[in-house]
C-alpha positions in Angstrom: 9.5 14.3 -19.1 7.6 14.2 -16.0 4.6 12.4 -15.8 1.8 13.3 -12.9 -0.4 9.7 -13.2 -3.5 9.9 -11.4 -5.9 7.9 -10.2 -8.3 9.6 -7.9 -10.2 7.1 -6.7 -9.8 6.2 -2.8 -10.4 2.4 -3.5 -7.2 2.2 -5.2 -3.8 1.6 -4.6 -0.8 1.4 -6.1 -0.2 -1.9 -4.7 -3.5 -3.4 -4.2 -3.2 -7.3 -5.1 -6.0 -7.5 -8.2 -8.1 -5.2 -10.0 -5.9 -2.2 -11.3 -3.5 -2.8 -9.0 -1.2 -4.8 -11.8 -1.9 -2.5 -14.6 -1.4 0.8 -13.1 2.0 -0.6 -11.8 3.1 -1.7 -15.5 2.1 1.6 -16.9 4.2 3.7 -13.8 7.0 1.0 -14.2 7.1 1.3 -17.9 7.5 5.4 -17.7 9.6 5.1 -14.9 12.2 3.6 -16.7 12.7 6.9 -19.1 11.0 9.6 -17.4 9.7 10.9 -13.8 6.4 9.7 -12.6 5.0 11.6 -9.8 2.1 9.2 -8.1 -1.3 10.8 -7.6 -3.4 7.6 -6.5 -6.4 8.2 -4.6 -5.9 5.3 -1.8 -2.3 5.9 -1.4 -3.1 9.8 -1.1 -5.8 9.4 1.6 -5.0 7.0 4.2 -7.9 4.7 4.4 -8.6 1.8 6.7 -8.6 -1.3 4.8 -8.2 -3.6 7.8 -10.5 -6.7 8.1 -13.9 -6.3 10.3 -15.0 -8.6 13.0 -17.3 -11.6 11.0 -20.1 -10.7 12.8 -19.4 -7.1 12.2 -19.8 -8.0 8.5 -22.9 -9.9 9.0 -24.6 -7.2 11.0 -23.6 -4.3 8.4 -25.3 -6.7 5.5 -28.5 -7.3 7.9 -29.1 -3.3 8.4 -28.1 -2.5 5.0 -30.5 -5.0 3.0 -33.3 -3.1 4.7 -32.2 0.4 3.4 -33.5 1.3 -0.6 -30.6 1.0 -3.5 -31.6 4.9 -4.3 -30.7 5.9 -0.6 -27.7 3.7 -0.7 -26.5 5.1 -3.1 -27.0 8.3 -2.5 -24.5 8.3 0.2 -22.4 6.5 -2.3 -22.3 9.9 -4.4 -22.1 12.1 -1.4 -19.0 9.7 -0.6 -17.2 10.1 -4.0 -17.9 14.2 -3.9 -15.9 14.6 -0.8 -12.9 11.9 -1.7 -12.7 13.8 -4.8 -12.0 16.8 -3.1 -9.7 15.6 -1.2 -7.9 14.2 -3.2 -7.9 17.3 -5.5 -6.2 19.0 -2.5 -3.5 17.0 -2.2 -2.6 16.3 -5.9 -2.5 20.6 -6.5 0.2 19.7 -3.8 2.2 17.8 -5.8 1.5 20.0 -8.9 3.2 22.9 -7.3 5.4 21.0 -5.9 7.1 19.2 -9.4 5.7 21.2 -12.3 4.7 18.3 -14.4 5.1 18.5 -18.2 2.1 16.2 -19.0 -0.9 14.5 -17.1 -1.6 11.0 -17.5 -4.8 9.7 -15.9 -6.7 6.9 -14.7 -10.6 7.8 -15.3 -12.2 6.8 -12.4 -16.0 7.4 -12.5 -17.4 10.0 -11.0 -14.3 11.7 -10.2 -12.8 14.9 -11.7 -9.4 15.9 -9.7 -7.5 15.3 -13.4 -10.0 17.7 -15.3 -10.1 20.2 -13.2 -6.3 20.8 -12.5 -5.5 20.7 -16.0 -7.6 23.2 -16.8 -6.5 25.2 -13.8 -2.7 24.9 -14.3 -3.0 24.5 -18.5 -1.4 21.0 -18.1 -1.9 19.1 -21.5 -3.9 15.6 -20.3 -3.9 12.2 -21.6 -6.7 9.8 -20.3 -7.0 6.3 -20.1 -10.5 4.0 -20.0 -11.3 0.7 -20.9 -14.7 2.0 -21.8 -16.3 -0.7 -19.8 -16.3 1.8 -16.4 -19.3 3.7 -17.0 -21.1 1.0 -18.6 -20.6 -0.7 -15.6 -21.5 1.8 -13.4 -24.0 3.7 -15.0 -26.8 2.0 -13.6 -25.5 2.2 -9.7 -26.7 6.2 -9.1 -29.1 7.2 -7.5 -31.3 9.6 -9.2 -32.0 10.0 -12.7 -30.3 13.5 -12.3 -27.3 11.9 -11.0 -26.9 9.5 -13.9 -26.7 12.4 -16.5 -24.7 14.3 -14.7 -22.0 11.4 -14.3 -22.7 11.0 -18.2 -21.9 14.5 -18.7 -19.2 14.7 -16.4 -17.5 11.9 -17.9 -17.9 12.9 -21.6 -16.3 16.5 -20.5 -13.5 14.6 -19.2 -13.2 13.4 -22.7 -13.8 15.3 -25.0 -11.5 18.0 -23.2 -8.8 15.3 -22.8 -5.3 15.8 -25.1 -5.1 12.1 -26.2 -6.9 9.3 -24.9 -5.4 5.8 -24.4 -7.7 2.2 -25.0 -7.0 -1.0 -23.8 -8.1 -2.6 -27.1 -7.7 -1.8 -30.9 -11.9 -2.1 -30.8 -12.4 -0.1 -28.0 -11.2 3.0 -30.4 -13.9 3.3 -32.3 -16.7 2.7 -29.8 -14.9 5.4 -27.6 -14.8 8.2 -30.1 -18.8 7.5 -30.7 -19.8 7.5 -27.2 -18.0 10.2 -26.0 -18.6 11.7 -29.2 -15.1 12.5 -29.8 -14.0 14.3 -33.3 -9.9 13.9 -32.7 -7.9 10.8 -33.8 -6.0 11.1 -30.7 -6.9 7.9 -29.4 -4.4 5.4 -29.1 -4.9 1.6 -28.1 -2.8 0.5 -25.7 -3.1 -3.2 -25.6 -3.0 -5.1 -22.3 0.1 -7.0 -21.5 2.4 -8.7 -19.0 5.4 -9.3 -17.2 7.4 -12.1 -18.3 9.2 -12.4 -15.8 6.9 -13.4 -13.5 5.9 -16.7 -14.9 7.1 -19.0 -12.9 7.1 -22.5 -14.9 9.3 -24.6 -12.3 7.2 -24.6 -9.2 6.4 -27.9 -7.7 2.6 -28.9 -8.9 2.8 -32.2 -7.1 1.4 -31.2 -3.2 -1.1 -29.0 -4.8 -2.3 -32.1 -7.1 -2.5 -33.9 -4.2 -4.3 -31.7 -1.7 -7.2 -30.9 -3.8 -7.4 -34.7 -5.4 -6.5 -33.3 -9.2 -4.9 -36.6 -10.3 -5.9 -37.5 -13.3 -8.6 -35.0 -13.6 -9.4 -32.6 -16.7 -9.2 -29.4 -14.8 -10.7 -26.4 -16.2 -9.4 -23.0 -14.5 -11.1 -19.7 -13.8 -8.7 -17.5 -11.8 -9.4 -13.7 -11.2 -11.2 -10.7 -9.2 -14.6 -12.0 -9.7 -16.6 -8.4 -11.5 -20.7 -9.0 -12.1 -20.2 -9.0 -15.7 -17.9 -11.7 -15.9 -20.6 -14.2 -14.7 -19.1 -16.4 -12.9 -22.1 -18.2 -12.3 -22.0 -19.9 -16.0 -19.4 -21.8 -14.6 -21.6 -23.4 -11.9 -24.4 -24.0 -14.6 -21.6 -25.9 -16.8 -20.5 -27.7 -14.0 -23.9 -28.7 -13.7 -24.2 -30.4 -17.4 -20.8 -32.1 -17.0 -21.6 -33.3 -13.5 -22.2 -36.9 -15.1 -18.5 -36.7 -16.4 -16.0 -38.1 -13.3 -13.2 -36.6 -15.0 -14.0 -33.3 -15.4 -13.2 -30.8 -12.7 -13.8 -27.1 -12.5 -10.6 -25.2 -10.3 -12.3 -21.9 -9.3 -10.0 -19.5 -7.5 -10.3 -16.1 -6.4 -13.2 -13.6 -4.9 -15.5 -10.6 -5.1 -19.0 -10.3 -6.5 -21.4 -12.7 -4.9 -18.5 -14.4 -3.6 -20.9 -16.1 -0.9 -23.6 -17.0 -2.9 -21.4 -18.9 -5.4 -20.5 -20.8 -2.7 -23.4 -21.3 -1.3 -24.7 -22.7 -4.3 -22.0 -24.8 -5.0 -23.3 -26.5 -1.5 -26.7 -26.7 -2.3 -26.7 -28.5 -5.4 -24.0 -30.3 -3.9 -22.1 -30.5 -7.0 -18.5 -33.1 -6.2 -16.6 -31.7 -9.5 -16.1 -28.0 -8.8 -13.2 -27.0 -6.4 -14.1 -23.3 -5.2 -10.7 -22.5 -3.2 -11.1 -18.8 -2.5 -8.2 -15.8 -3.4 -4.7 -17.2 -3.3 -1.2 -15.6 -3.1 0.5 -15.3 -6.9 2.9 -18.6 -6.1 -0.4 -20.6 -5.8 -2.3 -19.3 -8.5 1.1 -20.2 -10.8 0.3 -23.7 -9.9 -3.2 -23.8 -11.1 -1.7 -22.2 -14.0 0.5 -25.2 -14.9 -1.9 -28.2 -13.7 -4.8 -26.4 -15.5 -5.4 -28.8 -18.8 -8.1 -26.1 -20.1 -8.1 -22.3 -19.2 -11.9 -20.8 -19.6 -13.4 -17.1 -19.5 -17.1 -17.2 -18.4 -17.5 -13.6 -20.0 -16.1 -10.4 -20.7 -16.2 -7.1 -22.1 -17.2 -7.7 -26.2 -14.3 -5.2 -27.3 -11.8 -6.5 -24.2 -10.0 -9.3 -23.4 -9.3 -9.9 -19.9 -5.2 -9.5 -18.4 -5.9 -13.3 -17.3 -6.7 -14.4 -20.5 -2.8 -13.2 -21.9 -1.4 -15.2 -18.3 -3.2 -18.4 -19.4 -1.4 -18.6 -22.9 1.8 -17.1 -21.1 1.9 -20.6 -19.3 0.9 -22.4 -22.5 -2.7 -23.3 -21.9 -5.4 -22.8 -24.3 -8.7 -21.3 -23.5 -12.2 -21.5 -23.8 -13.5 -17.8 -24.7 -17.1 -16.6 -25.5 -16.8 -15.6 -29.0 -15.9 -12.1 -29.1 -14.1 -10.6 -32.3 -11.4 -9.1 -30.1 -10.5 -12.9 -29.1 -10.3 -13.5 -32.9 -6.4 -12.5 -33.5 -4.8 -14.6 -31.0 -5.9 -17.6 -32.7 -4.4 -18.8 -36.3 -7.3 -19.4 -38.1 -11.1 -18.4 -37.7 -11.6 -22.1 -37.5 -9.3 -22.5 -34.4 -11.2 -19.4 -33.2 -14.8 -21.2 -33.4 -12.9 -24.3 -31.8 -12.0 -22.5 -28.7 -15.2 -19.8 -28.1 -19.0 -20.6 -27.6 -21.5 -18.6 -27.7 -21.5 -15.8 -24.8 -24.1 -16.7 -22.0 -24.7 -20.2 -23.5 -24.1 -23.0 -21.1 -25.2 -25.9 -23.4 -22.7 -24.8 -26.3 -20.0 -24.1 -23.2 -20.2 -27.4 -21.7 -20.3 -29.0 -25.3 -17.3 -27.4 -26.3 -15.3 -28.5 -23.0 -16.1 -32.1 -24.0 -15.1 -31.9 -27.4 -11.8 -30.2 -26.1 -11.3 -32.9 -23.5 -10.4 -35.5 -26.3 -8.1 -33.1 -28.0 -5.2 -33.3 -26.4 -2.4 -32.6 -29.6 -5.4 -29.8 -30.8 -5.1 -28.2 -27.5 -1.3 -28.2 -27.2 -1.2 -27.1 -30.6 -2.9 -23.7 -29.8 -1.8 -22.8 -26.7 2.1 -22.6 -28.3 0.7 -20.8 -30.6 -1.0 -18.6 -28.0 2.3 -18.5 -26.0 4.2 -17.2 -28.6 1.4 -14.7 -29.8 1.5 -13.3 -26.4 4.9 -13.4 -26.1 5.6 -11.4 -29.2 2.4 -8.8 -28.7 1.9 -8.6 -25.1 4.7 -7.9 -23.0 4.8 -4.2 -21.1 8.1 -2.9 -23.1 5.7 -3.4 -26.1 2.6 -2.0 -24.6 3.9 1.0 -22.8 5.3 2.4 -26.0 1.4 3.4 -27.0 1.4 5.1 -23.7 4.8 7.6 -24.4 3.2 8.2 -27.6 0.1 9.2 -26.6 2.0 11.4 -23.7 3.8 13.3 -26.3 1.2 13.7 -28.5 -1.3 15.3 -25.8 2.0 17.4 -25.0 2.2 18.4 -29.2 -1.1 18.9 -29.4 -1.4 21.5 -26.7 1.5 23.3 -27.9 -0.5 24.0 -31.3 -3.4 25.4 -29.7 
């Protein structure tokens, strides 16, 4: 079989450290291993610069562009997307003619319709994948009203003309088919899941204890692309409550959204027990992975669990979730579940819970084997990327009996 994957937008690569970057390679990896996968990713396709700007470049660029209106912003934001769409429509037709793919398998990317449009032109049967959190992420950052239905409606033709659609959650399926209205039962979860072996449980903790003072310390760890809905900024307010507690130290790794602000904050209220250390390479953040005594989400999608969460309990630490129903089967009981979630956007119940866990130390080793071994058994990519063959071939069956 081969597989044309596509993901058209320009801001992505195939090996971009964070973000996509991880899952997009597990899903070509897994195909690659059976079939041909022909690469149509938007920032591998266009060359873009991604180099670093001069500091007070950046500071200059965010002094102009706090004076210009969000509508006009983005605007140019929409005009932007438009043309990289295009061009990268041009150069994925190449590659169609070029290969003759049996099946499309793509990316949605918002606002963005190189996928649709050439399997419609070339009668290519097309399997999409979301996480349906995209467009309720984005939804809001259009400029006109105009503009924001016709992204809705662009995105729900995508869709509904799709062959198969792939989830990254068994609840996502049924808040898909309602919000893109779709009548099929070709939609197939495709649960997140990871590499095994790339956990790296032998690596020398010791000179990282030591240069950030972790001795004897509860450390509770947040490590990850920082996204505005993941609200980082709960963490701050918890550290806050347990500031009083000498013990207790909050390990916060990573960057993004309000990166500067976060640590601006952290300054200001001058608070001594949370270490804010910035992104790391992947050898450093395996050693916050095995000093961290408590692994913690701030928030998350309701119907998605986070790829970080499954690398906390792949390196046996158990963690603090806000309590979602798609947490819910990790854990062995619903009692364990309560244990180990508060309630989402609640600091108070948060910081309660962390000091409950704190004296639990058998409680907490207790669940995160148990989490280990869930993951372990549900959540590698040989078992995940099996969803995605099957919905390949289905979108191929399914176009055959039109």
């Amino acid at each position: 079989m081969k597989i044309l994957y596509i993901a058209s937008d320009t801001n992505l690569s195939y090996n971009q450290v964070g973000g996509a970057g991880t899952h997009m390679r597990a899903t070509i990896q897994y195909l690659e291993k059976d079939h041909q996968v022909i690469q149509a990713i938007g920032g591998d396709l266009i060359a873009r610069n991604h180099g670093i700007q001069e500091k007070n470049t950046i500071s200059r660029q965010k002094t102009w562009k706090s004076h210009i209106p969000n509508f006009i912003k983005y605007l140019f934001q929409d005009f932007r997307i438009i043309q990289r769409d295009r061009d990268v429509l041009v150069k994925t037709e190449e590659l169609i003619k070029e290969y003759r793919p049996d099946v499309i398998y793509e990316r949605s990317c918002y606002g963005y319709s190189t996928g649709y449009k050439l399997a419609g032109k070339y009668n290519i049967p097309r399997c999409m994948e979301t996480d349906v959190l995209m467009f309720e992420l984005k939804r809001g950052a259009t400029s006109f009203l105009f503009n924001r239905l016709f992204y809705f409606y662009l995105e729900k033709i995508k869709f509904s003309t799709a062959d198969a659609i792939t989830v990254q959650s068994e609840f996502s399926i049924e808040l898909c088919k309602k919000y893109w209205k779709i009548k099929h039962d070709r939609v197939f979860n495709k649960d997140l899941g990871i590499d095994l072996n790339k956990i790296s449980l032998d690596s020398d903790i010791s000179s990282f204890e030591d240069r950030y003072e972790l001795k004897d310390k509860f450390v509770i760890a947040f490590v990850g692309l920082f996204q505005k809905y993941q609200k980082v900024h709960l963490l701050l307010e918890a550290a806050e409550h347990l500031k009083d507690v000498p013990e207790i130290c909050f390990v916060i790794a990573g960057a993004g959204w309000k990166y500067e602000e976060l640590t601006s904050e952290i300054n200001k209220k001058n608070l001594k027990n949370i270490l804010f250390i910035g992104k790391l390479p992947p050898e450093k953040v395996y050693q916050i992975y095995r000093r961290m005594d408590l692994g913690i989400i701030p928030d998350c999608a309701y119907h998605m669990y986070p790829v970080k969460y499954l690398e906390y309990c792949s390196y046996k630490k158990a963690t603090l979730v806000p309590r979602y129903q798609v947490f819910n089967r990790f854990f062995p009981s619903e009692d364990d579940f309560n244990n180990f979630s508060f309630v989402p956007g609640n600091v108070n119940n948060m910081a309660e819970k962390i000091l409950k866990l704190k004296g639990q130390n058998l409680y907490r080793t207790t669940i995160a084997e148990h989490l280990c071994e869930y993951v372990k058994t549900n959540h590698t990519w040989d078992i995940c990327g099996k969803h995605v063959e099957q919905a390949l071939i289905e979108s191929i069956n399914f176009k055959k009996s039109k």
